[in-house]
C-alpha positions as a Markdown table, in Angstrom:
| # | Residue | x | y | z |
|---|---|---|---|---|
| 1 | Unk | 0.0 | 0.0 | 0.0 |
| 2 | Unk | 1.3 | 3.5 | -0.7 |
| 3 | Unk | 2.6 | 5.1 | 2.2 |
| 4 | Unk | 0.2 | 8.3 | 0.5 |
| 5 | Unk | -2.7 | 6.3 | 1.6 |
| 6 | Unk | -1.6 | 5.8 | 5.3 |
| 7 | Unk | -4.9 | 6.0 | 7.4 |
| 8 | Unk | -5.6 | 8.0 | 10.7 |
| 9 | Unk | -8.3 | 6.9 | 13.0 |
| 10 | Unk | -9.6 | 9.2 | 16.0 |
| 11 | Unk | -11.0 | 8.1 | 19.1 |
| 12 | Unk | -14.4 | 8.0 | 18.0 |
| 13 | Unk | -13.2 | 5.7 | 14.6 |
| 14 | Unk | -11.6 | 3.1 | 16.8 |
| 15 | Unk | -14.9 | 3.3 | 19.5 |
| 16 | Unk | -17.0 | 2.8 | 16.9 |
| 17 | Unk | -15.3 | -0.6 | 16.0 |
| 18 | Unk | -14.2 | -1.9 | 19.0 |
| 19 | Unk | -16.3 | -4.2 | 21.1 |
| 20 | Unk | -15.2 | -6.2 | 24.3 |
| 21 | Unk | -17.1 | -9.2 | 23.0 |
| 22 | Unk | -14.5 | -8.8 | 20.0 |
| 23 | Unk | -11.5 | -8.0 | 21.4 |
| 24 | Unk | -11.3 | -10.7 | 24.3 |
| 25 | Unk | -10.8 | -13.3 | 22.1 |
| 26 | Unk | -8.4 | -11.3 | 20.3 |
| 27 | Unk | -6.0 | -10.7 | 23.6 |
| 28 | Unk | -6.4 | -14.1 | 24.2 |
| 29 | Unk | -5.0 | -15.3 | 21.1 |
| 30 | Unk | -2.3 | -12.8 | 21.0 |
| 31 | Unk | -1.5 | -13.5 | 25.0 |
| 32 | Unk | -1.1 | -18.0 | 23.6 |
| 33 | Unk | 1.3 | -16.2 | 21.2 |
| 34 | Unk | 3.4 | -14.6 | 23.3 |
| 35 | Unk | 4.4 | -17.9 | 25.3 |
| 36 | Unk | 4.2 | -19.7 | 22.0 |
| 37 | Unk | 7.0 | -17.9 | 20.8 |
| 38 | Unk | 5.1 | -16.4 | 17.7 |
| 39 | Unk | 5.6 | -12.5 | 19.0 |
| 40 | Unk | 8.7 | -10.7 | 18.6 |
| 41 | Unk | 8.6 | -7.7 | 21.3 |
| 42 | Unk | 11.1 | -6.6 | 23.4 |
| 43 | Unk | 10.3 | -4.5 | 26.6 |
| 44 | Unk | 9.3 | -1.0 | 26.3 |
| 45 | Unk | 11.6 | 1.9 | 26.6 |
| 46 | Unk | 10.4 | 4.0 | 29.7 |
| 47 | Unk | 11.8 | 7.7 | 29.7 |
| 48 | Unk | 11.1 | 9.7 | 32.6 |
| 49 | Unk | 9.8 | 13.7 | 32.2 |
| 50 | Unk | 10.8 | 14.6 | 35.8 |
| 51 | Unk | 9.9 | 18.5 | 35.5 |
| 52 | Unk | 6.4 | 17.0 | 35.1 |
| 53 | Unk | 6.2 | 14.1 | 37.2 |
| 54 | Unk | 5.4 | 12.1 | 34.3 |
| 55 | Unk | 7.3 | 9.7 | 31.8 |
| 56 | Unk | 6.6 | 8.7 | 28.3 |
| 57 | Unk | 7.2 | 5.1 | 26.9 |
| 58 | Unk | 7.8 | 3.1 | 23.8 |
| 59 | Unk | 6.4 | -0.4 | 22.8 |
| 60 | Unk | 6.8 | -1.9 | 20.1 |
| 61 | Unk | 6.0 | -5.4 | 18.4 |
| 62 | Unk | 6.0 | -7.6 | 15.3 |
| 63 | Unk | 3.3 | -10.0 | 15.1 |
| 64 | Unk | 2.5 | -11.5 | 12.1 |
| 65 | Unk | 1.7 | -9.6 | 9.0 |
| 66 | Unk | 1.5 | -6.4 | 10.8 |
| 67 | Unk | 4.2 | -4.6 | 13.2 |
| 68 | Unk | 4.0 | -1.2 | 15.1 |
| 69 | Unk | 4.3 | 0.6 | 17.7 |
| 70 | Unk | 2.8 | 2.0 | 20.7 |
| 71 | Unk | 3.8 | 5.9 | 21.9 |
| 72 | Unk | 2.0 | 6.0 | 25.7 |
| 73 | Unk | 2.2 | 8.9 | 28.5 |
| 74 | Unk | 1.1 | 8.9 | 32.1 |
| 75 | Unk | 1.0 | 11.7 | 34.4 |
| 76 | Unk | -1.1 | 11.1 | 37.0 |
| 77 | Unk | -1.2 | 14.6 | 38.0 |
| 78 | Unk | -3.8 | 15.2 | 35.2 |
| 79 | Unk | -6.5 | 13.4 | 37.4 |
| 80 | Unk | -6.6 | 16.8 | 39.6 |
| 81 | Unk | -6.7 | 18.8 | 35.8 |
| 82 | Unk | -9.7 | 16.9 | 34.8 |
| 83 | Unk | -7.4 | 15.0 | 32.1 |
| 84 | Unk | -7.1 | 11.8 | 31.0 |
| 85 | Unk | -3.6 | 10.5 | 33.2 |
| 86 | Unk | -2.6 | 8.3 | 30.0 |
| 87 | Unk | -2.6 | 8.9 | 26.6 |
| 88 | Unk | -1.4 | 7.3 | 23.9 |
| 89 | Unk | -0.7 | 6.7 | 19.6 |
| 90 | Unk | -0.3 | 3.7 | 17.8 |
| 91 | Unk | 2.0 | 3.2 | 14.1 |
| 92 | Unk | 0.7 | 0.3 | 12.6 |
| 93 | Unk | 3.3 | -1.0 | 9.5 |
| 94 | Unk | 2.8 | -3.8 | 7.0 |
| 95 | Unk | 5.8 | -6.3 | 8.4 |
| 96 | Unk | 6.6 | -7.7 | 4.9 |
| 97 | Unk | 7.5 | -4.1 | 3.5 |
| 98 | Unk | 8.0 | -2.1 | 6.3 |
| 99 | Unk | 5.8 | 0.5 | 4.5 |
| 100 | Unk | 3.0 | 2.7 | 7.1 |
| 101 | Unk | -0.8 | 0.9 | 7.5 |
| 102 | Unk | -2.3 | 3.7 | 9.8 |
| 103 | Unk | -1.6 | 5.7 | 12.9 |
| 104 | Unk | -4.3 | 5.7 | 15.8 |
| 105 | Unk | -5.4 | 6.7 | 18.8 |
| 106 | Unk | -4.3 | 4.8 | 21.3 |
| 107 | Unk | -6.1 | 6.0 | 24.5 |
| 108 | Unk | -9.2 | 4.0 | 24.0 |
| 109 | Unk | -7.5 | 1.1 | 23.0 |
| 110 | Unk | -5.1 | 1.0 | 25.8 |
| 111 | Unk | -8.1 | 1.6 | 28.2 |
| 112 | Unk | -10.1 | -1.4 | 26.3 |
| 113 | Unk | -7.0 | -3.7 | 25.8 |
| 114 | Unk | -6.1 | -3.2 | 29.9 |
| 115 | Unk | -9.4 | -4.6 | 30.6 |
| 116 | Unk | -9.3 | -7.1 | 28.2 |
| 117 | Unk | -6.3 | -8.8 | 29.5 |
| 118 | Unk | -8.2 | -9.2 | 33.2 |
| 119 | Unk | -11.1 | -10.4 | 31.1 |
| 120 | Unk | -9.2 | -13.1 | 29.9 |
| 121 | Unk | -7.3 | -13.5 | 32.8 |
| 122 | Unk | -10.9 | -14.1 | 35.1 |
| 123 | Unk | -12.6 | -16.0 | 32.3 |
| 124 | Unk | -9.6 | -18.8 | 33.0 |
| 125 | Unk | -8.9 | -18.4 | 36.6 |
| 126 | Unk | -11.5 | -17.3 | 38.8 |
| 127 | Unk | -13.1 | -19.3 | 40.9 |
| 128 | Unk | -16.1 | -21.3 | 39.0 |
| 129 | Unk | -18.8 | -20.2 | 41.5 |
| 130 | Unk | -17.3 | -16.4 | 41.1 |
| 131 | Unk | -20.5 | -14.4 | 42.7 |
| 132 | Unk | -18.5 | -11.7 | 44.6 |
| 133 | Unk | -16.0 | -8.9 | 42.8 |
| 134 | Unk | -14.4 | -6.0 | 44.4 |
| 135 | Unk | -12.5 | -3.3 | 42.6 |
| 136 | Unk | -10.2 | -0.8 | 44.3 |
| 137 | Unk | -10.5 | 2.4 | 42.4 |
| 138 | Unk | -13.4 | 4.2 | 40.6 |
| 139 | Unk | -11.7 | 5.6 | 37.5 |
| 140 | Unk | -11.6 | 4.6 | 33.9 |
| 141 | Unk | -10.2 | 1.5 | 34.7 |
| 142 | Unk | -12.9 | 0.7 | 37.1 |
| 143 | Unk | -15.7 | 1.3 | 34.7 |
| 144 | Unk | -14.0 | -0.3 | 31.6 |
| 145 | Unk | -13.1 | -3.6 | 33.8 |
| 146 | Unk | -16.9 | -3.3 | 34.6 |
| 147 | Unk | -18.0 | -3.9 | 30.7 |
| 148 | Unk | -15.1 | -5.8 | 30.2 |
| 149 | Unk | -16.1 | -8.7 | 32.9 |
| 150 | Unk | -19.3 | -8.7 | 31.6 |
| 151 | Unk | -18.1 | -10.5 | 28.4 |
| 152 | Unk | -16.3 | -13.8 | 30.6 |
| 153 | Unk | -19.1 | -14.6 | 33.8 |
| 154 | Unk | -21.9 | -12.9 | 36.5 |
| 155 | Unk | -21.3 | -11.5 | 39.6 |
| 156 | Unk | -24.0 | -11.4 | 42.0 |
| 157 | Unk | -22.3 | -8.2 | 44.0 |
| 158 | Unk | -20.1 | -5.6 | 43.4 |
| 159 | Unk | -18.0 | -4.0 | 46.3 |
| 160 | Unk | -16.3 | -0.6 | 46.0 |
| 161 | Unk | -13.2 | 1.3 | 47.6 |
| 162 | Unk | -11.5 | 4.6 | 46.5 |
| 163 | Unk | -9.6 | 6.8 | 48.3 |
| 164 | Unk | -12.1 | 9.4 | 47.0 |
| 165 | Unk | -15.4 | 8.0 | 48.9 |
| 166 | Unk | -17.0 | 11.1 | 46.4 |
| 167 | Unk | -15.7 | 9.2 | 43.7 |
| 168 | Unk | -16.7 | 5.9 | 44.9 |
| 169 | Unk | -20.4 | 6.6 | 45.4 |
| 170 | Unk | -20.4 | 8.0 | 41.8 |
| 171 | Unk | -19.4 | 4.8 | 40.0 |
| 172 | Unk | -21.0 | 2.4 | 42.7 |
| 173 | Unk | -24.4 | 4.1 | 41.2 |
| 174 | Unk | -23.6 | 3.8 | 38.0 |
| 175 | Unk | -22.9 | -0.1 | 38.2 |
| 176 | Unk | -25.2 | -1.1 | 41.6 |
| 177 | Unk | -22.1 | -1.5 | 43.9 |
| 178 | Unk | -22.0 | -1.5 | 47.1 |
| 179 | Unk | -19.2 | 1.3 | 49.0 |
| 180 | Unk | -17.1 | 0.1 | 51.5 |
| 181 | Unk | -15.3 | 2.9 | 53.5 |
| 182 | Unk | -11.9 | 0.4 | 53.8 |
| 183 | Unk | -10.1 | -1.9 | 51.3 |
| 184 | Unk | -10.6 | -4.6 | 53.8 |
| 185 | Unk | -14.4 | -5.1 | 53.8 |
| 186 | Unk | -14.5 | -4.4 | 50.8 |
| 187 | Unk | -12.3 | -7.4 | 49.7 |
| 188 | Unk | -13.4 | -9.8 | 52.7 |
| 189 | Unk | -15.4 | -13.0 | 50.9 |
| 190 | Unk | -14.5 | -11.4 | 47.5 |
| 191 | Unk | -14.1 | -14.4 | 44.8 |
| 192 | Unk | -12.5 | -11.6 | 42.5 |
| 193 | Unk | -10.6 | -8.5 | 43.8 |
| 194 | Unk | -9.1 | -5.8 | 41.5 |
| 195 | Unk | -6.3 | -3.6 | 42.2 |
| 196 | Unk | -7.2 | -0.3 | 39.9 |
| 197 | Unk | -5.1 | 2.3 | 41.9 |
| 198 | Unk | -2.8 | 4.8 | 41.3 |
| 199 | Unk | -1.1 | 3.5 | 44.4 |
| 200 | Unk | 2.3 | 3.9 | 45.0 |
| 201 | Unk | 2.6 | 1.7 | 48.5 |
| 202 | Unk | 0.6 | -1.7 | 49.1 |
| 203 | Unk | -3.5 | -1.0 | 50.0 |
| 204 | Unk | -4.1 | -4.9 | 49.6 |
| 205 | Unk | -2.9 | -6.9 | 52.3 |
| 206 | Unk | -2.8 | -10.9 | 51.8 |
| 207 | Unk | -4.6 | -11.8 | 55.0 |
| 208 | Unk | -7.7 | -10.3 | 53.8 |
| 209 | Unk | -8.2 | -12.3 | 50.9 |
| 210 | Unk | -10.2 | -15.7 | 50.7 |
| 211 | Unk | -7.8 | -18.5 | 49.9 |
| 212 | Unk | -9.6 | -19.5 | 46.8 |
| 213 | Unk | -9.8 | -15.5 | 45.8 |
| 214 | Unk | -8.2 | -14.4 | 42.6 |
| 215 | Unk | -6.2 | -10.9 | 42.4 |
| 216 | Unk | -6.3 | -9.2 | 39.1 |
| 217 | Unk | -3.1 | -6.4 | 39.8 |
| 218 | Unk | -3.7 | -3.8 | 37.3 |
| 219 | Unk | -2.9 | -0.4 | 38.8 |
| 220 | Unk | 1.3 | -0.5 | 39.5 |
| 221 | Unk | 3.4 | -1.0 | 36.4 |
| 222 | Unk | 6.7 | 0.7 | 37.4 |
| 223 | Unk | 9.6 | -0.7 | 39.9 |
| 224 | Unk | 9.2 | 1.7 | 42.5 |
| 225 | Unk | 5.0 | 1.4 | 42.7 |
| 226 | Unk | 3.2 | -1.4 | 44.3 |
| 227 | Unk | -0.8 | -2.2 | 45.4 |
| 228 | Unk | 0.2 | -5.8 | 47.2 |
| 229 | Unk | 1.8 | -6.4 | 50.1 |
| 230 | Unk | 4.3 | -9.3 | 50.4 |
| 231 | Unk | 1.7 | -12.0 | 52.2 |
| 232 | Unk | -0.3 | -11.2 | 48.9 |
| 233 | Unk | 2.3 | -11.8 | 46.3 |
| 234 | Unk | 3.1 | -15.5 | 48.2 |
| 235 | Unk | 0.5 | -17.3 | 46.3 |
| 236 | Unk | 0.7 | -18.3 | 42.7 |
| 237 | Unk | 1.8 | -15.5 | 40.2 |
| 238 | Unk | 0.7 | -15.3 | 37.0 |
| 239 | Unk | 1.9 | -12.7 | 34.5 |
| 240 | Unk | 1.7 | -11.7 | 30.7 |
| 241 | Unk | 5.2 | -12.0 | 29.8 |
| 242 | Unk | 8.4 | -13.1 | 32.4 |
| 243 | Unk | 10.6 | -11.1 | 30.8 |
| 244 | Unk | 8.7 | -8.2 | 31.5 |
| 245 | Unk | 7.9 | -9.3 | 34.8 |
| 246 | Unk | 11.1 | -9.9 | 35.4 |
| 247 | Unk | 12.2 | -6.0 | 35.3 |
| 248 | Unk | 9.1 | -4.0 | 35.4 |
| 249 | Unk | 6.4 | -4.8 | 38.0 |
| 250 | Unk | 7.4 | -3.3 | 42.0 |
| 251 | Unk | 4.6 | -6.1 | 43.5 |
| 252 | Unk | 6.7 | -8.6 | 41.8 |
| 253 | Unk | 10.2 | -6.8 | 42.5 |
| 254 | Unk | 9.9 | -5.5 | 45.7 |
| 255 | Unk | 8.0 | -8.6 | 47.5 |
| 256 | Unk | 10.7 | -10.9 | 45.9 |
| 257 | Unk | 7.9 | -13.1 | 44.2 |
| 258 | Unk | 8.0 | -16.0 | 41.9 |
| 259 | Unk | 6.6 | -15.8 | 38.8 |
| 260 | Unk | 4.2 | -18.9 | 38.8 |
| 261 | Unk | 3.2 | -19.0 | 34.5 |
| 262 | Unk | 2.4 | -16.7 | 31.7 |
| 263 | Unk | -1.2 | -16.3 | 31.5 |
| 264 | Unk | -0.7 | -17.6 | 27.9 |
| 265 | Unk | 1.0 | -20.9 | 28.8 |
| 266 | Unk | -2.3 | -21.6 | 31.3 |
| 267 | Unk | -4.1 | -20.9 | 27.9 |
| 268 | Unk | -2.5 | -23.3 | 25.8 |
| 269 | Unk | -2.6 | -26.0 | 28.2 |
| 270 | Unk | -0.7 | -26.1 | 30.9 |
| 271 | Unk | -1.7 | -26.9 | 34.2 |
| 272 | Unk | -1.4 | -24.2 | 37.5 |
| 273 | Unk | -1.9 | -26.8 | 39.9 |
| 274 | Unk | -3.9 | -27.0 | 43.1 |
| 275 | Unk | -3.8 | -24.2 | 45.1 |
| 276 | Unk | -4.3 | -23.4 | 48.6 |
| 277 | Unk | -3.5 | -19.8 | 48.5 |
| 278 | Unk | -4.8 | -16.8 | 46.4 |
| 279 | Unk | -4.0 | -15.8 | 42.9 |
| 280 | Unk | -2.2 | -13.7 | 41.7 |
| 281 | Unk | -2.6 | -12.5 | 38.1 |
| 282 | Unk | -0.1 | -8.8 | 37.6 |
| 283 | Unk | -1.0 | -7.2 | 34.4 |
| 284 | Unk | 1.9 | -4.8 | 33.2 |
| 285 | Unk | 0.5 | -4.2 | 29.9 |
| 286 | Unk | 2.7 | -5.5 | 27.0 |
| 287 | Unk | 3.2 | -4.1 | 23.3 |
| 288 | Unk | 1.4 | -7.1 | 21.5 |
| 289 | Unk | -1.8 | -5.8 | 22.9 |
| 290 | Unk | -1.4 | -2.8 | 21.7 |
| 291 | Unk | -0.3 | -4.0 | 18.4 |
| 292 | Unk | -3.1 | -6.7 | 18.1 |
| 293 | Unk | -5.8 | -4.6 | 19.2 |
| 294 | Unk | -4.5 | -2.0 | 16.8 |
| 295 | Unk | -4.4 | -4.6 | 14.0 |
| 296 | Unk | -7.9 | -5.7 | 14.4 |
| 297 | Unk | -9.3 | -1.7 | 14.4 |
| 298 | Unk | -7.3 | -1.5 | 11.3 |
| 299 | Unk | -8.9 | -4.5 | 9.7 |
| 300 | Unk | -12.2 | -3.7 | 10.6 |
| 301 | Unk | -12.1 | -0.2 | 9.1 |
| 302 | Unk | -10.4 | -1.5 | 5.9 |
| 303 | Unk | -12.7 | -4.8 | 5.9 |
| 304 | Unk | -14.9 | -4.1 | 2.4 |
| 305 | Unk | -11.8 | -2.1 | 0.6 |
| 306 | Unk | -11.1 | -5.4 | -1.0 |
| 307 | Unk | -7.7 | -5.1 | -2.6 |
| 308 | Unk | -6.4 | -3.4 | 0.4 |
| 309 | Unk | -7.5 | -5.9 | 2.7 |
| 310 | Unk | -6.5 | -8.8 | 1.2 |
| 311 | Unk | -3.2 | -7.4 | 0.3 |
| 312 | Unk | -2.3 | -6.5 | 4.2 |
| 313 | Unk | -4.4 | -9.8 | 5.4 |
| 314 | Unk | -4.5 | -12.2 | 2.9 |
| 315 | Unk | -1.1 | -13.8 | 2.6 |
C-alpha cells in the first residue's frame, strides 16, 4: 500500500469498532502467542519527564503480517486537571515491507485492551462459582473492567473502595455496587478483587483475601510502585510475559515473588496446579496488545476495501 494512503483513526473511529465481546478473544489469542514464541517484542523503553512528574514510553511489536508501535504517557497529575492521566498513539506498519498501515489513537485502546487482559485472565482463573467482585478504584479502569467482565461470567455483587469516597459513590451508582469505607471489607469474601489504583505503596494486604480468591493487579506498572503487600504476592503469580515481569512490576520486585506461569501458557494447556493460596494475576501491559488490538481496528475499518485488505491480510 502506498505510504500516500496511510490511514488515521480518531477516538471515535476506533470506538466505533471496538467491542469487548471482539476483542477478548483477540488478547487471548495474541497472550497463547506470546508464550508460544510467535511474538517478537522486546520491553518497552520507559523515559522519565521529571519536571512534570510524568514519563513517556515506547512499545513496540511484530506480530504476524502487521508490526507497530505504541507511543504512551502517564501523568497522574492530570487526574486533579480533569485530564485523561494516560494517553497514547499507535503506528501500525505492514511487516513484509515495512511500509505505514495507519496511525491511531491509542487511549481508547489502551483503556479497552487493559481490561481485556483481566477479562481473559478471570474468564480462565476465577473461581467457577465467582458471585463476589471488588475493585479498588473508581476511575476509567474501574468502569472499563466493569464492561469488560461482563463479556467472561456474573457477579452477584459488586464491592467498591477509592480513596475518594465522592468518587466511589459516583461509580457504585452507575454499576449497583456497594461502598465500602476500607479496602478490607470491601475485599473480605470477594471471589474476584481488582487492584485499579494509582497507588504507590501496598492498599491490599494478603490476609484479607479468601484463599480460593483471585487478584487481578492492574494499577502499578513501574519498579518503584506497588498495590500488594508481600503475604499477597506468596501465592501463585501469574503474569503476561516473564521477561517483563522480570524487570518491570514493584509487586513482583519488591516482594521478591515468583513468577508462577504466563497467562498464555495456562491458555494453551498447561496446568497451575492445586492451590491453597490466592491468585495472583499482575498485568503490566505488554506491546502485542497494543499492536493486536491496533491490527484488528485496522482490519475492521479496511474490511470491504477489497484489494487493500486482502493485500495486508490475505497472505
Amino acid at each position: 500500500m502506498p505510504t500516500d494512503q496511510q490511514r488515521f483513526l480518531n477516538e471515535d473511529q476506533v470506538r466505533a469498532v471496538l467491542s469487548y465481546k471482539e476483542l477478548i478473544p483477540v488478547i487471548r489469542q495474541a497472550l497463547m502467542d506470546v508464550s508460544a514464541g510467535r511474538v517478537q517484542q522486546p520491553l518497552r523503553m520507559v523515559m522519565p519527564v521529571s519536571p512534570h512528574n510524568g514519563w513517556f514510553a515506547l512499545m513496540p511489536a511484530v506480530y504476524g503480517s502487521v508490526m507497530g508501535a505504541k507511543l504512551v504517557t502517564f501523568y497522574p497529575g492530570n487526574a486533579g486537571l480533569h485530564k485523561h492521566t494516560h494517553n497514547a498513539m499507535i503506528q501500525l506498519f505492514r511487516a513484509d515491507t515495512g511500509e505505514p498501515l495507519a496511525m491511531m489513537d491509542g487511549r481508547l485502546i489502551t483503556e479497552m485492551r487493559t481490561a481485556a487482559v483481566s477479562a481473559v485472565a478471570v474468564g480462565h482463573l476465577a473461581p467457577r462459582e465467582a458471585k463476589v467482585l471488588a475493585i479498588l478504584g473508581s476511575g476509567v479502569q474501574a468502569r472499563s473492567h466493569v464492561q469488560a467482565l461482563a463479556e467472561v461470567g456474573s457477579f452477584k455483587e459488586i464491592y467498591v473502595w477509592s480513596r475518594s469516597q465522592d468518587h466511589a459513590r459516583v461509580f457504585a451508582a452507575e454499576v449497583g455496587a456497594q461502598v465500602f469505607a476500607t479496602v478490607e471489607k470491601a475485599v473480605e469474601g470477594a471471589d474476584v478483587v481488582l487492584t485499579l489504583t494509582s497507588a504507590s505503596e501496598p492498599i491490599l494486604l494478603g490476609r484479607w483475601l479468601k484463599k480460593s480468591a483471585l487478584v487481578c493487579a492492574v494499577g502499578a506498572v513501574t519498579p518503584q510502585r506497588r498495590e500488594l503487600d508481600d503475604e499477597a504476592m506468596r501465592g501463585a503469580v501469574v503474569v503476561e510475559s516473564r521477561e517483563s515481569a522480570a524487570s518491570e512490576p514493584g509487586d513482583i520486585l519488591l516482594a521478591n515473588a515468583k513468577v508462577t506461569a504466563e497467562i498464555g501458557e495456562l491458555l494453551n494447556g498447561v496446568a497451575l496446579g492445586a492451590q491453597d493460596r490466592p491468585i495472583i494475576f499482575k498485568s503490566v501491559g505488554i506491546a502485542i496488545e497494543d499492536i493486536a488490538t491496533a491490527q484488528f481496528v485496522y482490519a475492521q475499518t479496511t474490511a470491504g476495501r477489497g484489494q487493500e485488505f486482502e493485500e495486508t491480510f490475505g497472505k
